[in-house]
C-alpha positions in Angstrom: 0.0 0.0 0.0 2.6 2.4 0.4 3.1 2.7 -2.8 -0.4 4.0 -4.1 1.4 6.8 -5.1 3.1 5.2 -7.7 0.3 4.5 -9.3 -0.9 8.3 -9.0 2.7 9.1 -10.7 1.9 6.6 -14.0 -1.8 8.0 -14.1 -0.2 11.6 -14.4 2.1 10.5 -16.9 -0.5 9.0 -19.4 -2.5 12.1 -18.9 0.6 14.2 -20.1 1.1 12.1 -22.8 -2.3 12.4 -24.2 -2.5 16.0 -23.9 0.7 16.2 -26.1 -0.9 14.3 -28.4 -4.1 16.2 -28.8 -1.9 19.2 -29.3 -0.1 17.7 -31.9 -2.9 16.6 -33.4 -4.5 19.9 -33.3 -1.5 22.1 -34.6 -1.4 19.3 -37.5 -5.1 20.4 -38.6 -4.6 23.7 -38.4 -1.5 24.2 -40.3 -1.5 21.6 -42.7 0.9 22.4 -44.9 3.3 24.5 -43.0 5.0 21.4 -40.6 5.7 19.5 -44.1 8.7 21.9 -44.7 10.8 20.7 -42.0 14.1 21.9 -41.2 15.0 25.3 -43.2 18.8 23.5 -43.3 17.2 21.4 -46.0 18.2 21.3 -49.3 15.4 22.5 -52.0 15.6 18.6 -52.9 15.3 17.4 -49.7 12.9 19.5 -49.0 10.5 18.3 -52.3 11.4 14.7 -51.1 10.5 14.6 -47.9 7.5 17.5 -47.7 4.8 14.8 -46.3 1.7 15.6 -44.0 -0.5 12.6 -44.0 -0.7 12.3 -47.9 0.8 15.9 -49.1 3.2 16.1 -51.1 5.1 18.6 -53.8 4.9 17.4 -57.2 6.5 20.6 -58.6 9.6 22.3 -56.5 9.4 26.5 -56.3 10.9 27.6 -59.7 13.0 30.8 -60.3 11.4 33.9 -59.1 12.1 35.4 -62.4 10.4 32.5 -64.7 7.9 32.7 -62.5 7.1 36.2 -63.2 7.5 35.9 -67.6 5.1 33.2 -67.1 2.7 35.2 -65.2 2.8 38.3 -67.6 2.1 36.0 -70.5 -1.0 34.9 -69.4 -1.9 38.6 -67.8 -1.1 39.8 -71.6 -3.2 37.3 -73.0 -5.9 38.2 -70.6 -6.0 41.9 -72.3 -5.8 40.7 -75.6 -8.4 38.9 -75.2 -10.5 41.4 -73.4 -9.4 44.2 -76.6 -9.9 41.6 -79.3 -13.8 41.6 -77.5 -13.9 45.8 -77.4 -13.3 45.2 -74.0 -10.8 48.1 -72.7 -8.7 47.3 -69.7 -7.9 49.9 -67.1 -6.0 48.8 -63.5 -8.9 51.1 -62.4 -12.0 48.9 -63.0 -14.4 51.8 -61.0 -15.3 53.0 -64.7 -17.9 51.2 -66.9 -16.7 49.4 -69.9 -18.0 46.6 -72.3 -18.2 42.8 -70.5 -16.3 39.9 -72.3 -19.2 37.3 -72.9 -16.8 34.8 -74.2 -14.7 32.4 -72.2 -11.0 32.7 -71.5 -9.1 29.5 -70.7 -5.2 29.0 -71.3 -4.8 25.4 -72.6 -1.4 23.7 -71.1 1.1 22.9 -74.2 0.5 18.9 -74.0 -3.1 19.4 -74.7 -3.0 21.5 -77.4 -3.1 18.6 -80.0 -6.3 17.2 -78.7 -9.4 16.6 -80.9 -11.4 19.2 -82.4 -13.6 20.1 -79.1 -10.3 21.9 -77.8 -11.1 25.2 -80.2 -14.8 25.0 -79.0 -13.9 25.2 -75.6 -11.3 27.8 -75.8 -14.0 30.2 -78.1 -17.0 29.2 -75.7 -19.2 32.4 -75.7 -21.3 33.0 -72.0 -24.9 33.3 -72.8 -25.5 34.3 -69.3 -24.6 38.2 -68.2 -24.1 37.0 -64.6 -21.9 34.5 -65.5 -20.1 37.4 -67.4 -19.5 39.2 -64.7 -18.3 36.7 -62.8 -15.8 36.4 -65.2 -14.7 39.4 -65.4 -14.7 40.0 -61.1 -12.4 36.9 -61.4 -10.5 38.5 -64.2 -9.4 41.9 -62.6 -8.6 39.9 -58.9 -6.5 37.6 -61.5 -4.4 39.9 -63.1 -3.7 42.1 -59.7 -0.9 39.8 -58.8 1.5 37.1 -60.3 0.6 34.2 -57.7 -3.3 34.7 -58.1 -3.0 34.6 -62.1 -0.3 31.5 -62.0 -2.6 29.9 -59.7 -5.7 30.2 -62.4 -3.0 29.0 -64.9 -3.3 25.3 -63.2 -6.9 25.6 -62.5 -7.1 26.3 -66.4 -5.5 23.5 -66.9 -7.5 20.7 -64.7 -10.8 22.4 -66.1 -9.6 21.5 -69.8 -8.5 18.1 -68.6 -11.2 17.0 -67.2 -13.4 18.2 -70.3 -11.5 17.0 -72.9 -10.3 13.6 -71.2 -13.7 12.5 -69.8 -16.8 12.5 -70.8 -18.0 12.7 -67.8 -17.7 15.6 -65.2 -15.2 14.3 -62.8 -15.6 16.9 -60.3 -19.3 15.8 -59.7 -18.0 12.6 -58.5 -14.5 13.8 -56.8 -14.3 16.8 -54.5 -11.8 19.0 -55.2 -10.8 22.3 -54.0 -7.2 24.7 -55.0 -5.9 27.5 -52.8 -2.8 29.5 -53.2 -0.1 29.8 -50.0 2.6 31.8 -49.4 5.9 29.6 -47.9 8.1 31.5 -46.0 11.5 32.8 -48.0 13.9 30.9 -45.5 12.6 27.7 -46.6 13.8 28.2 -50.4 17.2 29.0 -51.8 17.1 32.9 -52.8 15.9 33.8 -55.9 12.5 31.3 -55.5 9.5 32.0 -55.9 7.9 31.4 -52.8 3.9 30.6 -53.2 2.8 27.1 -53.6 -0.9 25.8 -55.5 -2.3 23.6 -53.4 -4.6 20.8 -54.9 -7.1 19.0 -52.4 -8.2 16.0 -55.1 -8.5 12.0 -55.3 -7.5 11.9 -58.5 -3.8 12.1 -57.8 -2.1 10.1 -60.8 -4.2 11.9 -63.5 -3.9 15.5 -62.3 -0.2 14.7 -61.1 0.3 13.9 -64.7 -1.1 16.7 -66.8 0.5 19.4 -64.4 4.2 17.7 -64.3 3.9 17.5 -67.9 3.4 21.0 -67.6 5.4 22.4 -65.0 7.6 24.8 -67.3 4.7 26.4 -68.5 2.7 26.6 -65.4 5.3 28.4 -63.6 4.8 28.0 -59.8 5.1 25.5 -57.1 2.5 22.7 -57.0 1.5 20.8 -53.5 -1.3 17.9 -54.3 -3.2 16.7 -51.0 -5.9 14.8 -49.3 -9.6 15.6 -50.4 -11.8 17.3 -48.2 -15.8 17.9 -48.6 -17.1 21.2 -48.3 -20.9 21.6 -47.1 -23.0 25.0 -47.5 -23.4 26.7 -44.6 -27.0 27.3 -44.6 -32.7 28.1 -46.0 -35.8 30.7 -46.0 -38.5 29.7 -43.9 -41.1 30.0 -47.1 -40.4 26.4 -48.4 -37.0 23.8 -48.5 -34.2 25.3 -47.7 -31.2 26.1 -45.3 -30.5 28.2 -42.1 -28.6 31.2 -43.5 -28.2 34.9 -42.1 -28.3 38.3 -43.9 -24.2 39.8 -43.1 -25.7 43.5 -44.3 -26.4 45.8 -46.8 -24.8 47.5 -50.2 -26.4 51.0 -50.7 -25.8 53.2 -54.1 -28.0 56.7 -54.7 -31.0 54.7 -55.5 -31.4 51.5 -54.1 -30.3 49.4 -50.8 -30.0 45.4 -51.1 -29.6 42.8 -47.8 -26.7 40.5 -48.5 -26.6 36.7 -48.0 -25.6 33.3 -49.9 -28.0 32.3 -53.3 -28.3 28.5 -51.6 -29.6 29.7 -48.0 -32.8 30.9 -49.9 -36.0 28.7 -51.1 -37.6 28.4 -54.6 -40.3 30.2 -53.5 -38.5 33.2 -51.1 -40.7 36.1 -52.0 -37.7 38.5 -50.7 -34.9 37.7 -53.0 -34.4 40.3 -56.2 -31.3 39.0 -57.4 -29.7 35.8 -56.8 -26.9 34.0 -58.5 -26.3 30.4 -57.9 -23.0 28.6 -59.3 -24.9 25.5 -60.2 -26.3 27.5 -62.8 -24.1 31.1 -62.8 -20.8 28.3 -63.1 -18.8 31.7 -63.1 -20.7 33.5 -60.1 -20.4 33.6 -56.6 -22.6 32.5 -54.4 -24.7 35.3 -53.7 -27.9 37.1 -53.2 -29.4 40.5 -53.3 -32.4 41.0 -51.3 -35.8 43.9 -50.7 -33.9 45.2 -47.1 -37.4 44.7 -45.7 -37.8 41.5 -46.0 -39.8 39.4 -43.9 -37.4 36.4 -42.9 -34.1 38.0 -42.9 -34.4 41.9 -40.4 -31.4 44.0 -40.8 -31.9 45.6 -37.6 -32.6 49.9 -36.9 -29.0 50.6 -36.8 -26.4 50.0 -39.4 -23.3 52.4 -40.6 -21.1 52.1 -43.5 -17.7 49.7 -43.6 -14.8 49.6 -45.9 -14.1 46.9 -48.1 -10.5 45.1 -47.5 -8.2 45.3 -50.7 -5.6 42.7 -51.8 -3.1 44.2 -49.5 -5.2 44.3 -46.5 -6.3 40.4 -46.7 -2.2 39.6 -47.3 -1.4 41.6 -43.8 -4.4 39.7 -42.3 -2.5 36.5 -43.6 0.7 37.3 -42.5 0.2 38.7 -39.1 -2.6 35.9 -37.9 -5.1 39.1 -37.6 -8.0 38.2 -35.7 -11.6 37.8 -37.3 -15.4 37.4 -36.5 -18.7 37.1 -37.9 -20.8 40.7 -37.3 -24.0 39.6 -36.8 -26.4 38.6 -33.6 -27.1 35.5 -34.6 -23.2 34.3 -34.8 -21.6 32.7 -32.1 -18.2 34.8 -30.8 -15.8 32.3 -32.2 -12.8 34.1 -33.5 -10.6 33.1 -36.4 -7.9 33.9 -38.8 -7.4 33.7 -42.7 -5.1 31.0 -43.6 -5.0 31.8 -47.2 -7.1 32.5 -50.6 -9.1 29.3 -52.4 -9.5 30.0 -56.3 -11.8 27.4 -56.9 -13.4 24.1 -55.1 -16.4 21.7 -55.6 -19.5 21.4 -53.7 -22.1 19.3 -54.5 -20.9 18.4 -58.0 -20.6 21.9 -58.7 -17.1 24.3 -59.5 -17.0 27.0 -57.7 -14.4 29.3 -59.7 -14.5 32.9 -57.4 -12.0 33.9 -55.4 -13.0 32.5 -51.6 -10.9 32.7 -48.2 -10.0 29.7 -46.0 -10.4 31.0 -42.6 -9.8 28.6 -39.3 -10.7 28.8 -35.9 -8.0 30.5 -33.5 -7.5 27.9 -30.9 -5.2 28.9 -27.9 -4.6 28.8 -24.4 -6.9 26.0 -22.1 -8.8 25.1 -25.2 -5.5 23.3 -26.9 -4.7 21.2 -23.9 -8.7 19.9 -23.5 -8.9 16.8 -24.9 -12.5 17.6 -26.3 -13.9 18.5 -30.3 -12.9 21.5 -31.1 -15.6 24.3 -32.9 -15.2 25.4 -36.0 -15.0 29.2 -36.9 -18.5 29.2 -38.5 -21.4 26.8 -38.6 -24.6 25.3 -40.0 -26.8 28.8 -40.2 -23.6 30.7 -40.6 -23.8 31.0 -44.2 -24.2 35.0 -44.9 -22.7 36.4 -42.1 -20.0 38.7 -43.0 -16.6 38.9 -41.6 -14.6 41.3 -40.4 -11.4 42.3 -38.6 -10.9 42.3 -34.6 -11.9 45.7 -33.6 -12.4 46.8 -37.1 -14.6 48.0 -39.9 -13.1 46.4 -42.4 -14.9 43.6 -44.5 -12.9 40.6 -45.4 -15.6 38.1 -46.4 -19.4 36.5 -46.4 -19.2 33.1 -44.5 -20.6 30.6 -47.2 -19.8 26.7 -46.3 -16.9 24.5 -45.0 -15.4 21.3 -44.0 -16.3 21.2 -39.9 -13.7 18.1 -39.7 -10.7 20.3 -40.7 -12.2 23.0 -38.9 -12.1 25.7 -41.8 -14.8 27.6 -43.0 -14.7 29.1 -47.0 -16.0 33.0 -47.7 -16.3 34.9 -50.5 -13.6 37.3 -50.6 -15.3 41.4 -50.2 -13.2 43.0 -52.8 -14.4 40.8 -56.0 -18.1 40.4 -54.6 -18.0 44.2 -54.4 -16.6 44.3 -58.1 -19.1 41.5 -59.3 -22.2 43.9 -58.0 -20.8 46.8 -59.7 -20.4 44.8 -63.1 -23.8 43.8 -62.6 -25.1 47.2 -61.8 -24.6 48.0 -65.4 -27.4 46.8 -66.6 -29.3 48.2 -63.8 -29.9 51.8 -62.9 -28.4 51.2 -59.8 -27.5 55.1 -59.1 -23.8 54.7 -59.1 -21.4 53.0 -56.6 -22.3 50.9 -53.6 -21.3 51.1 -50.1 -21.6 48.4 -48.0 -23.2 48.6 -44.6 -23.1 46.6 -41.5 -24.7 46.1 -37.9 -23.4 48.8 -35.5 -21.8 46.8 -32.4 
């Protein structure tokens, strides 16, 4: 008996053990891709060989900064030639009105270019649909902003022409997929790299593996292929089927004011909806809805004031420097979070989304990373619509519209292109000039 407390000793130690192991477990789900790079000692080849977290892996190793840029100003000029060959005039300043390109632009990679005669269809498509226009053109101008953003739509351009001109059959109704574009920190690479990485969340591995290292030259940026995840919607009106979903706020120009919220939270038969776009159909559009701001199922609320939409630079600082975020709306939850990095396209439901998204995750710290219990995500079932904003802030990052709750990140629709994607809407509309968006006063 007297040695009962030996027994308390071992009991201690097990409970150590498993609370090491749950915060291991934790800081692997939330950082995913960042532990892979091990040691910065490591050679760029060591690194590319041994750059494993559960199934990641990079198929393509960071290339030269400066190939990396020529390859990003070829497709950015062929972007504008496309858009003038269309009477489309480009200006860095997109405020002004000007003609939308209602044909689609894809860049075929080099080792498709010899396929059969469907290739020039698909490369000439025209859009029928003005939504899915703008959509195009929102996606477009966020494109063409920046090298990494238009060298990540490179490879997207290049899985979407695969998969049409290899199958049949639409492989991303059957296989989730989802691309996002991350910034690796310089000391990891030798100098002169170029330091952002496409990472591809897919089952088919061997075929997509394939087309891109065929490709890698051409596609000019570092390539990271990963387990699938499925993302889920977030949120419907209470007039018929549909999901939980909130309004985030409001966009206001001289003549008109619109609530916010996601296209899928709303029923067939809302009576409330003016304008709604769903990518099911809009295959270019974001998931989104414009709304009468006296609605019946959706109140704003008596007090609202005007916010500032984030820009490119704002959301890269936010990135960079963990910047806290929440959900402004009564209805959320307090659950903070951070943006982890930008998602150019994924699947849900059988259906590409291809708008520029944000992957936010929950910020865990403190007593909640040594309790051995499920952690929340940042946003929910009911979340979809809520908009998302800086700690102690009024600047708009995002609108909450689905997730994966098992890797605890949620997906929004980046501010600054939804705010461009009204705007190119708006001109067929006599809107009364710009919008301002608005949101719940604290």
């Amino acid at each position: 008996m007297e040695f009962w407390w030996l027994g308390i000793f071992g009991l201690l130690i097990i409970i150590i053990v498993l609370i090491l192991l749950r915060i291991r477990r934790n800081r692997d789900k939330l950082n995913l891709l960042e532990p892979t790079l091990l040691k910065s000692e490591l050679s760029l080849q060591d690194f590319v060989e041994q750059s494993r977290l559960d199934d990641w892996k990079i198929i393509i190793p960071p290339p030269n900064k400066n190939i990396s840029l020529e390859r990003a100003e070829n497709r950015i000029s062929q972007i504008k030639y496309k858009l003038e060959k269309n009477g489309v005039q480009f200006s860095n300043d997109n405020t002004e009105e000007s003609p939308i390109l209602k044909e689609i632009f894809l860049e075929c990679p080099p080792t498709l270019l010899n396929s059969d005669g469907r290739l020039n269809d698909l490369l000439n498509e025209p859009i029928e649909n003005f939504s899915n226009a703008c959509g195009q053109m929102a996606r477009l101008f966020w494109q063409i902003k920046r090298p990494e953003f238009s060298l990540a739509e490179r490879v997207v351009d290049a899985l979407v022409i695969f998969n049409k001109l290899k199958e049949p059959k639409d492989k991303f109704s059957e296989h989730p997929l989802v691309v996002k574009i991350e910034e690796l920190s310089s000391h990891y690479f030798d100098d002169g790299k170029f330091p952002w990485v496409v990472i591809i969340e897919t089952e088919l591995h061997e075929e997509f593996e394939k087309v891109l290292l065929d490709n890698s030259d051409w596609l000019g940026i570092s390539v990271a292929i990963g387990k699938p995840r499925k993302i889920k919607k977030h949120g419907s009106c209470k007039s018929g089927v549909g999901l939980e979903g909130l309004v985030g706020g409001s966009i206001r120009s001289q003549n008109v004011e619109f609530s916010v919220t996601c296209s899928h939270v709303l029923s067939d038969t809302c009576q409330s909806k003016i304008f709604d776009w769903n990518p099911s159909i809009d295959e270019y559009a974001p998931d989104a809805a414009l709304l009468n701001p006296r609605n019946p199922c959706f109140a704003l609320g008596s007090k609202m004031m005007p916010c500032l939409t984030t820009s490119d630079s704002d959301v890269d600082a936010a990135i960079k420097n963990r910047s806290l975020m929440h959900k402004r709306n009564p209805a959320c939850n307090g659950r903070k979070g951070f943006i982890r990095n930008r998602a150019t396209c994924f699947s849900i439901d059988g259906t590409l989304h291809r708008f520029p998204h944000l992957e936010i995750f929950p910020d865990i710290t403190g007593v909640e990373t040594l309790l051995p219990i499920p952690k929340q995500p940042f946003s929910k079932s009911g979340n979809s619509g809520a908009w998302i904003f800086g700690d102690n802030t009024e600047n708009w990052y995002g609108m909450v519209m689905g997730g994966d709750e098992y890797f605890l990140s949620t997906f929004a629709v980046e501010a600054g292109p939804l705010m461009d994607y009204f705007k190119l809407f708006s001109q067929n509309h006599n809107f009364g000039g710009v919008f301002t968006p608005y949101i719940f006063e604290k």
